[in-house]
TORMARVO-252532 format. One record per residue (C-alpha): residue number from 0; x, y, z. Coordinates in steps of 0.001 Angstrom, whole numbers. Layout:
<node><pos>NUM</pos><X>X</X><Y>Y</Y><Z>Z</Z></node>
...
END
This chain:
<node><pos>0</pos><X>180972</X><Y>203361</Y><Z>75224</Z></node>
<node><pos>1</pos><X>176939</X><Y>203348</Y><Z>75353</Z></node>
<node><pos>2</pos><X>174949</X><Y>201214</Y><Z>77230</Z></node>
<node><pos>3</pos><X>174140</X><Y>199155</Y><Z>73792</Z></node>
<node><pos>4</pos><X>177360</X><Y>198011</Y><Z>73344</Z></node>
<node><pos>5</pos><X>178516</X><Y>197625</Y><Z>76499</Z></node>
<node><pos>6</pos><X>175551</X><Y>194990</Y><Z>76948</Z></node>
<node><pos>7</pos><X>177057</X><Y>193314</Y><Z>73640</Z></node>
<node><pos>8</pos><X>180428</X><Y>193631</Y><Z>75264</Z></node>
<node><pos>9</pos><X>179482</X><Y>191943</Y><Z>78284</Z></node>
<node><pos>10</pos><X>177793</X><Y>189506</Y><Z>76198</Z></node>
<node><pos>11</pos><X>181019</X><Y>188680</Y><Z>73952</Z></node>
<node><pos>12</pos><X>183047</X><Y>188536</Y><Z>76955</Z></node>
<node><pos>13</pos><X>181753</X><Y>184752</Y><Z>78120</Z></node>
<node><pos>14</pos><X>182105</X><Y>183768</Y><Z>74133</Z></node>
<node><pos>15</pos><X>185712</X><Y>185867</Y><Z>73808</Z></node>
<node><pos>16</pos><X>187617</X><Y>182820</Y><Z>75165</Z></node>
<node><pos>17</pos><X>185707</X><Y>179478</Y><Z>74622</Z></node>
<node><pos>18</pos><X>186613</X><Y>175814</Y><Z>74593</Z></node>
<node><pos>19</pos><X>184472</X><Y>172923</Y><Z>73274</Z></node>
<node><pos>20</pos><X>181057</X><Y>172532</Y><Z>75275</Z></node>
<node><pos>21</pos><X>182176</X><Y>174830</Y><Z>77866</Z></node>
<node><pos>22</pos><X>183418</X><Y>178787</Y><Z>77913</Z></node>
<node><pos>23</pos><X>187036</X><Y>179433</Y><Z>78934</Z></node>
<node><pos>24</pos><X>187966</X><Y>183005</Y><Z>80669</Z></node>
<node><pos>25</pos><X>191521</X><Y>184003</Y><Z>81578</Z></node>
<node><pos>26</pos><X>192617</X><Y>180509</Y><Z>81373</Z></node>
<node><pos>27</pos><X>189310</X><Y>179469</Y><Z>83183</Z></node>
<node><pos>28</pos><X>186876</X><Y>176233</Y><Z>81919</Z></node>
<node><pos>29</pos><X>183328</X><Y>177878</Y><Z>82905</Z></node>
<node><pos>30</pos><X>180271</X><Y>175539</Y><Z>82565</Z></node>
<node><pos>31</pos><X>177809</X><Y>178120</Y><Z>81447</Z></node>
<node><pos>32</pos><X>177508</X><Y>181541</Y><Z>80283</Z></node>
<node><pos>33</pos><X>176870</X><Y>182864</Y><Z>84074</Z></node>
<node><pos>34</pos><X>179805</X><Y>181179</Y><Z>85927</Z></node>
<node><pos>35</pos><X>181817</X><Y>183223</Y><Z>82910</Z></node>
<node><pos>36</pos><X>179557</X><Y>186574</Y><Z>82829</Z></node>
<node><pos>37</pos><X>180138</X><Y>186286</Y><Z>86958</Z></node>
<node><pos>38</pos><X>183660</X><Y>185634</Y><Z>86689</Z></node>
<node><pos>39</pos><X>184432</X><Y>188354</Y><Z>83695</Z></node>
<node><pos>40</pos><X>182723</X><Y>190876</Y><Z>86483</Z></node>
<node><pos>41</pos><X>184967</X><Y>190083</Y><Z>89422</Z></node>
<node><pos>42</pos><X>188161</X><Y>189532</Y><Z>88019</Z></node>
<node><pos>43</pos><X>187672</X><Y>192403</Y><Z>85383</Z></node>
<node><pos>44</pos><X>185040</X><Y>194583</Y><Z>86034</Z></node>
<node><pos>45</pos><X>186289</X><Y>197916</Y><Z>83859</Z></node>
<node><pos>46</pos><X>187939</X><Y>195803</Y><Z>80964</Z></node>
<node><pos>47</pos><X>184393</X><Y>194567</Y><Z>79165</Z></node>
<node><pos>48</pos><X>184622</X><Y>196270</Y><Z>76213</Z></node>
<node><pos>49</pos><X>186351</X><Y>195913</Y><Z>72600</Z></node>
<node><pos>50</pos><X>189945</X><Y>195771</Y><Z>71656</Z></node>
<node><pos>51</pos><X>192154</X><Y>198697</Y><Z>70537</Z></node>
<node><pos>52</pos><X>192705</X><Y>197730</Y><Z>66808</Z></node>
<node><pos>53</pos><X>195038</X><Y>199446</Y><Z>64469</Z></node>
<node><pos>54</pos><X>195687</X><Y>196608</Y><Z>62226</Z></node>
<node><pos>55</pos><X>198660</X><Y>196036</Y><Z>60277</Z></node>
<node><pos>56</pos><X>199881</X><Y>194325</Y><Z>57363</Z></node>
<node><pos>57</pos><X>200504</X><Y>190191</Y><Z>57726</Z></node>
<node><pos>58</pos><X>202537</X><Y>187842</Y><Z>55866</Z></node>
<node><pos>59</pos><X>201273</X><Y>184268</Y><Z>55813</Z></node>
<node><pos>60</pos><X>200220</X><Y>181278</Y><Z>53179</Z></node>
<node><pos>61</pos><X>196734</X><Y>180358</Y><Z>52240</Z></node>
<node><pos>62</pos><X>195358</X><Y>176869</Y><Z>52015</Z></node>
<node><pos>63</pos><X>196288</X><Y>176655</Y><Z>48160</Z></node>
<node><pos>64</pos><X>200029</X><Y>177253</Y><Z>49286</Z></node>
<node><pos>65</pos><X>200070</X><Y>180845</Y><Z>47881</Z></node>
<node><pos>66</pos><X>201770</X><Y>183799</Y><Z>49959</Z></node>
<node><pos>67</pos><X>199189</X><Y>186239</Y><Z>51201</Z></node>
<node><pos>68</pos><X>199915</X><Y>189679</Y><Z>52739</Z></node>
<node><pos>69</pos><X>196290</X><Y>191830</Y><Z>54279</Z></node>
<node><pos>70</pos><X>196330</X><Y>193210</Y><Z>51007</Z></node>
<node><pos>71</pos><X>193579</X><Y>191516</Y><Z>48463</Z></node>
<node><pos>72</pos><X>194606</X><Y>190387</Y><Z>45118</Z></node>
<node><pos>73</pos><X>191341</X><Y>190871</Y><Z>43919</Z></node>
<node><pos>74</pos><X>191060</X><Y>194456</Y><Z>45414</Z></node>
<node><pos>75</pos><X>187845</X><Y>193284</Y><Z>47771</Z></node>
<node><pos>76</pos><X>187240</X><Y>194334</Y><Z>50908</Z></node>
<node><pos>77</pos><X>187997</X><Y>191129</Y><Z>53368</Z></node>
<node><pos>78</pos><X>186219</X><Y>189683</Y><Z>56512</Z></node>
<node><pos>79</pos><X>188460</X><Y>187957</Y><Z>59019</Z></node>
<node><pos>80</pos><X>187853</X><Y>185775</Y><Z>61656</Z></node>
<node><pos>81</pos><X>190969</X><Y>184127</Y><Z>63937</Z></node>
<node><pos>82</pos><X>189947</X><Y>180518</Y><Z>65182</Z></node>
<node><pos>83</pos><X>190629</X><Y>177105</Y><Z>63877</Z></node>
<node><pos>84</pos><X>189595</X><Y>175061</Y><Z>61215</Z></node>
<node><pos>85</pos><X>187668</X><Y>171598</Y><Z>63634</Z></node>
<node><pos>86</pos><X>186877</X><Y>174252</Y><Z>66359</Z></node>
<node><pos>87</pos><X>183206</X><Y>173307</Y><Z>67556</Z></node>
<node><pos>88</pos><X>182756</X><Y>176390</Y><Z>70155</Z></node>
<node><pos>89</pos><X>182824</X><Y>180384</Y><Z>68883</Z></node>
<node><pos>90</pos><X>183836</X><Y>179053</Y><Z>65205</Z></node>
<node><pos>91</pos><X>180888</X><Y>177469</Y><Z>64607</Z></node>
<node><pos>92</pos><X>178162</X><Y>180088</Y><Z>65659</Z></node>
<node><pos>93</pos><X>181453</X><Y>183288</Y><Z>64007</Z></node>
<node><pos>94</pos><X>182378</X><Y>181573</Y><Z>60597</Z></node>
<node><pos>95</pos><X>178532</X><Y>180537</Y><Z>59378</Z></node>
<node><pos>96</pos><X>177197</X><Y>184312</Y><Z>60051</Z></node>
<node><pos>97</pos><X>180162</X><Y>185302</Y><Z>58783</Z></node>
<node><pos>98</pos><X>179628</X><Y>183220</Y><Z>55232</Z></node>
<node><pos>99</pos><X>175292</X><Y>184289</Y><Z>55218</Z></node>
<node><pos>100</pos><X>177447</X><Y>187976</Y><Z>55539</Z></node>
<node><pos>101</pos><X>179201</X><Y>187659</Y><Z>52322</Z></node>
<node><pos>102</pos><X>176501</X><Y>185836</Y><Z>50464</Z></node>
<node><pos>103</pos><X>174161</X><Y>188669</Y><Z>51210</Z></node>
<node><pos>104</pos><X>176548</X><Y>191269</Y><Z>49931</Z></node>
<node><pos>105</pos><X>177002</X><Y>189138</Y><Z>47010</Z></node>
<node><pos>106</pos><X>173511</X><Y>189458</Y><Z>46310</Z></node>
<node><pos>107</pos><X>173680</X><Y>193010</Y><Z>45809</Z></node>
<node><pos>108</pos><X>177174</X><Y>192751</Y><Z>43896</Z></node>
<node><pos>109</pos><X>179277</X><Y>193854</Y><Z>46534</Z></node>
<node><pos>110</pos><X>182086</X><Y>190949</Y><Z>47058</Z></node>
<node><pos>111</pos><X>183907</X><Y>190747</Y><Z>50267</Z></node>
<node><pos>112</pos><X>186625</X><Y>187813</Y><Z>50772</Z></node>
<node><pos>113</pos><X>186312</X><Y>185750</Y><Z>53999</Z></node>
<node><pos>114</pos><X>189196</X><Y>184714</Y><Z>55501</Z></node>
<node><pos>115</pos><X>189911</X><Y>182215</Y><Z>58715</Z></node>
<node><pos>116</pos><X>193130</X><Y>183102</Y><Z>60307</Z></node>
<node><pos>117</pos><X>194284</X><Y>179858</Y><Z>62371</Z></node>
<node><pos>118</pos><X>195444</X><Y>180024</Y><Z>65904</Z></node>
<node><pos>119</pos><X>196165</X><Y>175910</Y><Z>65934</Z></node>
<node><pos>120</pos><X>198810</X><Y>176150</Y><Z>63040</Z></node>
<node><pos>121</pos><X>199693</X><Y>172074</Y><Z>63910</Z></node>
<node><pos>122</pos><X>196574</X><Y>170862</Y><Z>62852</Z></node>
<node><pos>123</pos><X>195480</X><Y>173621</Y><Z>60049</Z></node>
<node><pos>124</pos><X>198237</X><Y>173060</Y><Z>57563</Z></node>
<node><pos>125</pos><X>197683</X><Y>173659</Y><Z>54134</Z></node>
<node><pos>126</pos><X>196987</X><Y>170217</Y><Z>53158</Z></node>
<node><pos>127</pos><X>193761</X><Y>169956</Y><Z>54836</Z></node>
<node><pos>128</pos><X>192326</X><Y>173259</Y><Z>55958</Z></node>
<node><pos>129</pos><X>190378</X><Y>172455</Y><Z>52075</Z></node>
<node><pos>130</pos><X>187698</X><Y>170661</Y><Z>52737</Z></node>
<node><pos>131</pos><X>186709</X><Y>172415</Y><Z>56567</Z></node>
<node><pos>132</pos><X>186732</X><Y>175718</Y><Z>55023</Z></node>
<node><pos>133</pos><X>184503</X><Y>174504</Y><Z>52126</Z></node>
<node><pos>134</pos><X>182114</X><Y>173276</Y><Z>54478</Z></node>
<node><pos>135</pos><X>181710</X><Y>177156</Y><Z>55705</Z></node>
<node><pos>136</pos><X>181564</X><Y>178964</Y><Z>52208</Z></node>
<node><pos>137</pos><X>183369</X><Y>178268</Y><Z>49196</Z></node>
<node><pos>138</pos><X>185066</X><Y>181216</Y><Z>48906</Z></node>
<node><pos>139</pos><X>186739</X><Y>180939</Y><Z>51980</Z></node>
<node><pos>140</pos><X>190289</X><Y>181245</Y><Z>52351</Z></node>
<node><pos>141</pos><X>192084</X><Y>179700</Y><Z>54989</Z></node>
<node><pos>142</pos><X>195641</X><Y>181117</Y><Z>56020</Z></node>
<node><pos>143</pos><X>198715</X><Y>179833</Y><Z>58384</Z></node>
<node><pos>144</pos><X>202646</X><Y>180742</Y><Z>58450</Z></node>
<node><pos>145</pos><X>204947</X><Y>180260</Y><Z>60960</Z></node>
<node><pos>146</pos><X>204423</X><Y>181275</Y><Z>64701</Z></node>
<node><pos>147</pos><X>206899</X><Y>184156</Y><Z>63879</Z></node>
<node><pos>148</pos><X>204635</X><Y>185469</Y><Z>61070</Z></node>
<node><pos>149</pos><X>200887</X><Y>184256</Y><Z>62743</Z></node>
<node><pos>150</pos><X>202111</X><Y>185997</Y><Z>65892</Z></node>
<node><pos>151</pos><X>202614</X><Y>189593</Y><Z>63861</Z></node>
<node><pos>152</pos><X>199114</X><Y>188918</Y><Z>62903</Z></node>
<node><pos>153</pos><X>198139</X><Y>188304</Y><Z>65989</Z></node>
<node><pos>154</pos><X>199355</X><Y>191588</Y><Z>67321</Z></node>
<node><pos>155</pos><X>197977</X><Y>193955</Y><Z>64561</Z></node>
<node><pos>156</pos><X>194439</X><Y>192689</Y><Z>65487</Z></node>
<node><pos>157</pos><X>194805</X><Y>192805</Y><Z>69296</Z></node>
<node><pos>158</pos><X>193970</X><Y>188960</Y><Z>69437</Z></node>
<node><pos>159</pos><X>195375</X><Y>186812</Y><Z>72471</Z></node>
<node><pos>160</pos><X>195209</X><Y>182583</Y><Z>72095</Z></node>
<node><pos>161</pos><X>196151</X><Y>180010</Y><Z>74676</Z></node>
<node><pos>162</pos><X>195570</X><Y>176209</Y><Z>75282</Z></node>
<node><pos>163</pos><X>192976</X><Y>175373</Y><Z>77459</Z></node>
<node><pos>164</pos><X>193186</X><Y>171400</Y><Z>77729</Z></node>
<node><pos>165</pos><X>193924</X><Y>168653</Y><Z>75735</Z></node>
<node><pos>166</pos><X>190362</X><Y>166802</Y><Z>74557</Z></node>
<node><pos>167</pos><X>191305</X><Y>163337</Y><Z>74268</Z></node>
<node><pos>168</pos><X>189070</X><Y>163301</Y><Z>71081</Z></node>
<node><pos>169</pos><X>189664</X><Y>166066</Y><Z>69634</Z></node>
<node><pos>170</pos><X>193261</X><Y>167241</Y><Z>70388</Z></node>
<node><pos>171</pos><X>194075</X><Y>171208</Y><Z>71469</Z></node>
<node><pos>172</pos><X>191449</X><Y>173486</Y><Z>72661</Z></node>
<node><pos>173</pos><X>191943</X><Y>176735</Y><Z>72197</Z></node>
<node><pos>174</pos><X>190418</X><Y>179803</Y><Z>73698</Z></node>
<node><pos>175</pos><X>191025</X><Y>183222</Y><Z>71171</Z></node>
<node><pos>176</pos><X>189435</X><Y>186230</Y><Z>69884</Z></node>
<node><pos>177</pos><X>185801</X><Y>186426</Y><Z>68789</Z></node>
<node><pos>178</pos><X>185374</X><Y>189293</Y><Z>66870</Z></node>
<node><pos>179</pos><X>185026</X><Y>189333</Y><Z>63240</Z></node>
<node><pos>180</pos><X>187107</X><Y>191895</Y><Z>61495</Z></node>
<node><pos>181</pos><X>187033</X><Y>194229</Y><Z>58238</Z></node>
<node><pos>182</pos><X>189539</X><Y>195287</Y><Z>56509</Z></node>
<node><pos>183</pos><X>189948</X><Y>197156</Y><Z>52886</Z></node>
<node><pos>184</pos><X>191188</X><Y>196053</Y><Z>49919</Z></node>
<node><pos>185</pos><X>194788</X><Y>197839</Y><Z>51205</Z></node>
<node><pos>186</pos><X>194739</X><Y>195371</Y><Z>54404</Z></node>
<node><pos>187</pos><X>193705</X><Y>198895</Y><Z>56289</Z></node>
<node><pos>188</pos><X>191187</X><Y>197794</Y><Z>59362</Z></node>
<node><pos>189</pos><X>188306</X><Y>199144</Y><Z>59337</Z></node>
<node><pos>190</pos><X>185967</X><Y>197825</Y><Z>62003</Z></node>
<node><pos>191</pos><X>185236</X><Y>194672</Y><Z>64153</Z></node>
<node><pos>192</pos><X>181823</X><Y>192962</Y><Z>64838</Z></node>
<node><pos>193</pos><X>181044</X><Y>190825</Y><Z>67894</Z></node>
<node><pos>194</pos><X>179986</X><Y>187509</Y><Z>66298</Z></node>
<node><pos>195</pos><X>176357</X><Y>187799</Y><Z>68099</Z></node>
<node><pos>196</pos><X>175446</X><Y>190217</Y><Z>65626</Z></node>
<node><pos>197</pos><X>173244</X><Y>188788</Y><Z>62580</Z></node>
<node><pos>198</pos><X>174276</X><Y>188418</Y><Z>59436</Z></node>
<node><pos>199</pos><X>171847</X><Y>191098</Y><Z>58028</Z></node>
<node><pos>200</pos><X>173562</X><Y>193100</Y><Z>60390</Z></node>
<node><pos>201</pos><X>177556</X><Y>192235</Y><Z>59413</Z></node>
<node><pos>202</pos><X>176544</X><Y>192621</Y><Z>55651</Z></node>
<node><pos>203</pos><X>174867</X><Y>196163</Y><Z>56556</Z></node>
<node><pos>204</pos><X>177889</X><Y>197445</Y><Z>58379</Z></node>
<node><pos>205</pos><X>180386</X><Y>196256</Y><Z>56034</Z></node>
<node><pos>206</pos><X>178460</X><Y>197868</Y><Z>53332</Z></node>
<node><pos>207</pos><X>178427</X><Y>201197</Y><Z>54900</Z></node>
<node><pos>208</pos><X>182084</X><Y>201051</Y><Z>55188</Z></node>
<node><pos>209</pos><X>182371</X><Y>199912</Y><Z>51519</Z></node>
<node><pos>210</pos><X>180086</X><Y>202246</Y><Z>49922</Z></node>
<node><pos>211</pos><X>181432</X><Y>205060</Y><Z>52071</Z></node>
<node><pos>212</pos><X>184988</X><Y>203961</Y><Z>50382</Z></node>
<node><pos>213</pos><X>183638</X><Y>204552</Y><Z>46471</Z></node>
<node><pos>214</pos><X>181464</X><Y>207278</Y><Z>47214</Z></node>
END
């Protein structure tokens, strides 16, 4: 790995694992981004890095109630990000570069799906994943299953979850995954952005991967 992404590495490591107003490492509430930076480096100083992705097919229900495998109906390429629908940490800065991604592409005719994998399937349930999704991009598609059939997802991405507390406001918090991911229209991965990248940047890599495809 080159020193340019391992800076982004180390970067995404304090937002890898975050709960609300605070950043959560290996099970570990961190006030800032240097308590987590400082404690990424002495608990794992040769694991800063990104995960081994193969990807893999998935078997879940979107927020309309329809089953949906990795594979698009539509034949688009797909952008996928694994959080929660209310989640006020990584979510919020992931999902809204993610959405300025597609919108961008769709500028230039190229349309890419964006999907939000939950990680909280309790609280995301079909019935009202609607209108947090909507507030993101309207094309978004929301998806959730059973822990059987999230957890297979879970795997072919590399992506770990755990509960960090219990907000008394605002329920579970989470820490999970940060990266965005791309996959073809077959559900076959092809990359993963660290959600500090712009969204000029997303839509430009996700373009060379899609124009690479039909060339």
């Amino acid at each position: 790995m080159n020193i340019h992404f391992k800076k982004i590495a180390a970067f995404v490591a304090a937002f890898m694992l975050m709960g609300a107003a605070a950043i959560a490492h290996d099970g570990v509430v961190h006030e800032d981004l240097g308590e987590a930076l400082k404690h990424q480096e002495e608990t794992s100083p040769n694991t800063l890095g990104f995960p081994d992705v193969k990807g893999g097919d998935f078997d879940l229900i979107d927020h309309h109630g329809r089953e949906r495998t990795s594979k698009n109906p539509d034949g688009h390429f797909q952008l996928i990000f694994f959080g929660y629908a209310n989640c006020k940490a990584i979510c919020s800065v992931a999902l809204p570069r993610m959405a300025a991604a597609v919108d961008m592409l769709k500028e230039q005719n190229i349309k890419v799906t964006p999907l939000l994998i939950t990680v909280d399937p309790e609280r995301d349930m079909i019935d009202n994943m609607k209108d947090a999704l909507a507030y993101h991009h309207e094309d978004m598609v929301g998806l959730t299953g059973s822990e059987a059939a999230l957890e297979i997802a879970y795997k072919a991405f590399n992506v770990e979850k755990s509960l960090v507390y219990e907000h008394p406001e605002e329920g579970p918090i989470y820490a999970h995954g940060s990266f965005i991911y791309l996959i073809g229209p077959n559900g076959d991965f092809k990359t993963l952005l660290p959600p500090i990248l712009s969204p000029e940047r997303i839509a430009e890599v996700a373009k060379g991967y899609i124009s690479g495809e039909k060339s």
